[in-house]
KOLTORGU-848652 format. One record per residue (C-alpha): residue in one letter; x, y, z. Coordinates in steps of 0.2 Angstrom, whole numbers, plus 5000, padded with zeros to 4 digits. Layout:
% residues N
<node r="A" x="X" y="Y" z="Z"/>
...
//
This chain:
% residues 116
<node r="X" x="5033" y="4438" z="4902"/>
<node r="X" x="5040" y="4427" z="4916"/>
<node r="X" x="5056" y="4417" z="4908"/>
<node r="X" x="5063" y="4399" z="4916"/>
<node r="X" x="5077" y="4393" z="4909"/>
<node r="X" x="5086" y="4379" z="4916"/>
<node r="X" x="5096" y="4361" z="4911"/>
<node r="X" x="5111" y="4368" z="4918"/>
<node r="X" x="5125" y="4357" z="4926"/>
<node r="X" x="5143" y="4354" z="4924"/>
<node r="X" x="5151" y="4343" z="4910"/>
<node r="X" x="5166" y="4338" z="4901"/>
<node r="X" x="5175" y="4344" z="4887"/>
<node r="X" x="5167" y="4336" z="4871"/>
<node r="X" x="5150" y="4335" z="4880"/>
<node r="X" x="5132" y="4341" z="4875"/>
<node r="X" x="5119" y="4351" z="4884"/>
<node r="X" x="5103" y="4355" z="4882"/>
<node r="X" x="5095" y="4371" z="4890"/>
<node r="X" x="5076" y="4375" z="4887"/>
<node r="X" x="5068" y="4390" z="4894"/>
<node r="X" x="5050" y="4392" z="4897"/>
<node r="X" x="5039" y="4407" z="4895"/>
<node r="X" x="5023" y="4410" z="4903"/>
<node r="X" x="5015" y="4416" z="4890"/>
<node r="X" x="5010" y="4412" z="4871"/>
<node r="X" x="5028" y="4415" z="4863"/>
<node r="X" x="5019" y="4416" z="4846"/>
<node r="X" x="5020" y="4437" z="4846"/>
<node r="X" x="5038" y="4439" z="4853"/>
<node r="X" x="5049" y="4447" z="4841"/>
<node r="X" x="5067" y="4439" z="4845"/>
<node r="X" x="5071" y="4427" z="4859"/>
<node r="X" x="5086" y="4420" z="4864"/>
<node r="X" x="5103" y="4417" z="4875"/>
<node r="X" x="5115" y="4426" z="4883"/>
<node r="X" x="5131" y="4423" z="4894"/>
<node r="X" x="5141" y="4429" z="4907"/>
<node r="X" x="5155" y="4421" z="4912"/>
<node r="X" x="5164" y="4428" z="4928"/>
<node r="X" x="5172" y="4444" z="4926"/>
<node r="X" x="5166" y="4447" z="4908"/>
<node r="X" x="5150" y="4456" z="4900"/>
<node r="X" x="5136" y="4446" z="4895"/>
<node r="X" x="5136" y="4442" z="4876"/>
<node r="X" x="5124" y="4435" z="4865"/>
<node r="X" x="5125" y="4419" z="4860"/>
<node r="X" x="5109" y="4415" z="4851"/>
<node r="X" x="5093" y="4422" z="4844"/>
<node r="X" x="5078" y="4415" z="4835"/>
<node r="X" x="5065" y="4428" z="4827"/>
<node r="X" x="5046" y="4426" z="4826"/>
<node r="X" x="5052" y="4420" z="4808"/>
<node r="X" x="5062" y="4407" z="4811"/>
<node r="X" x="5078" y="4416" z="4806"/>
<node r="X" x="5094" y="4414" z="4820"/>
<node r="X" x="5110" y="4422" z="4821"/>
<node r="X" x="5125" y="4415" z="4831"/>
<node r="X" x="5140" y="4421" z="4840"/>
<node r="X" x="5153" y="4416" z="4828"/>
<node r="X" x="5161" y="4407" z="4844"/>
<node r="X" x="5146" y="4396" z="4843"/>
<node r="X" x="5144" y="4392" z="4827"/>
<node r="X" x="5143" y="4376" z="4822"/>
<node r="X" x="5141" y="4370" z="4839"/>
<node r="X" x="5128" y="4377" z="4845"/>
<node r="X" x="5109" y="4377" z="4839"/>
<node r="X" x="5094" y="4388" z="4844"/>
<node r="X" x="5077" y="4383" z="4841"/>
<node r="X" x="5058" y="4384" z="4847"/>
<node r="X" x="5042" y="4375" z="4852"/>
<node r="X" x="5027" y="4386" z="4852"/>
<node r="X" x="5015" y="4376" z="4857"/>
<node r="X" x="5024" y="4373" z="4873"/>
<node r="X" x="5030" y="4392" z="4872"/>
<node r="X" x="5049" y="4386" z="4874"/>
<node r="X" x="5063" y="4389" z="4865"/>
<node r="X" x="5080" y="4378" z="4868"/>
<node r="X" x="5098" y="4379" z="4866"/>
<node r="X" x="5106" y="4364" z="4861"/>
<node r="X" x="5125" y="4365" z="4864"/>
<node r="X" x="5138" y="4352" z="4858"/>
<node r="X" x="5156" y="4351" z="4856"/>
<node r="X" x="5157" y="4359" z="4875"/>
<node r="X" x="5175" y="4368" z="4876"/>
<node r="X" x="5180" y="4375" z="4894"/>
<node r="X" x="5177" y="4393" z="4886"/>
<node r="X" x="5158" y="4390" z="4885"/>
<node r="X" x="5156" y="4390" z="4906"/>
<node r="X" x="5147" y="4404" z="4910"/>
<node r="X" x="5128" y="4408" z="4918"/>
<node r="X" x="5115" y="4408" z="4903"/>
<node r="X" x="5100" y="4419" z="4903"/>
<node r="X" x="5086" y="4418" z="4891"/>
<node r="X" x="5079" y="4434" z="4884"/>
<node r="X" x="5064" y="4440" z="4874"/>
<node r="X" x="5061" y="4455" z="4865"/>
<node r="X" x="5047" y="4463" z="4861"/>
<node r="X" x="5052" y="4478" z="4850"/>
<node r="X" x="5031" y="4484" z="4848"/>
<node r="X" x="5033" y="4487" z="4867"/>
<node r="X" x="5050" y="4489" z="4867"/>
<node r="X" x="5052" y="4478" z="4882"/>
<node r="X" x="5066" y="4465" z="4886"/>
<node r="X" x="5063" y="4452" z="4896"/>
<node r="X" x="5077" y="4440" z="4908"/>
<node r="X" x="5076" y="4424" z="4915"/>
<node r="X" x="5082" y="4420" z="4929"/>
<node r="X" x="5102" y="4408" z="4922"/>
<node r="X" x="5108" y="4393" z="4923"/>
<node r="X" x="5125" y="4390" z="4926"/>
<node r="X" x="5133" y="4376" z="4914"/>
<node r="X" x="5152" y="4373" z="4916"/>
<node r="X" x="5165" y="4362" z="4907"/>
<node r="X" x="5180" y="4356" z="4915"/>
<node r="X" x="5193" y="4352" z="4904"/>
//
């Protein structure tokens, strides 16, 4: 599975972004997808994950804010972010998960950054 995520881009404190990332494939059969970040100097963390199900889970630094969700017939899942803080600038990757195989799968980031 070939991930693109993109919708990047710099933005105030307050703002709102919206990052999709396409898959190449049906995303109907992927167990888990979802984002992560890295911000310079740190470890990537999760910050979102939708199951096959519907179910998400959220990095208690995003909740509330922050709102994963997916499209399968255009086999894209989205992360909408609002209430930007500085905190939030990092590179996001999109993953997906599929445990039968046992295989992860990265896109390639996009950088969002809030200025403050």
């Amino acid at each position: 599975v070939q991930l693109q995520a993109s919708g990047g881009g710099l933005v105030q404190a307050g703002g709102s972004l919206r990052l999709p990332c396409a898959a190449s494939r049906s995303i109907v059969s992927i167990n888990v997808m979802g984002w992560y970040r890295q911000a310079p100097g740190k470890q990537r963390e999760l910050v979102a994950q939708i199951s096959a199900g519907g179910t998400t889970n959220y990095a208690d630094s995003v909740k509330d804010r922050f709102t994963v969700s997916r499209d399968t017939a255009k086999n894209t899942i989205y992360l909408q972010m609002n209430s930007l803080k500085p905190e939030d600038t990092a590179v996001y990757y999109c993953n997906a998960w599929v445990v039968s195989a046992n295989l992860n799968y990265w896109g390639q980031g996009t950088q969002v950054t809030v200025s403050s």
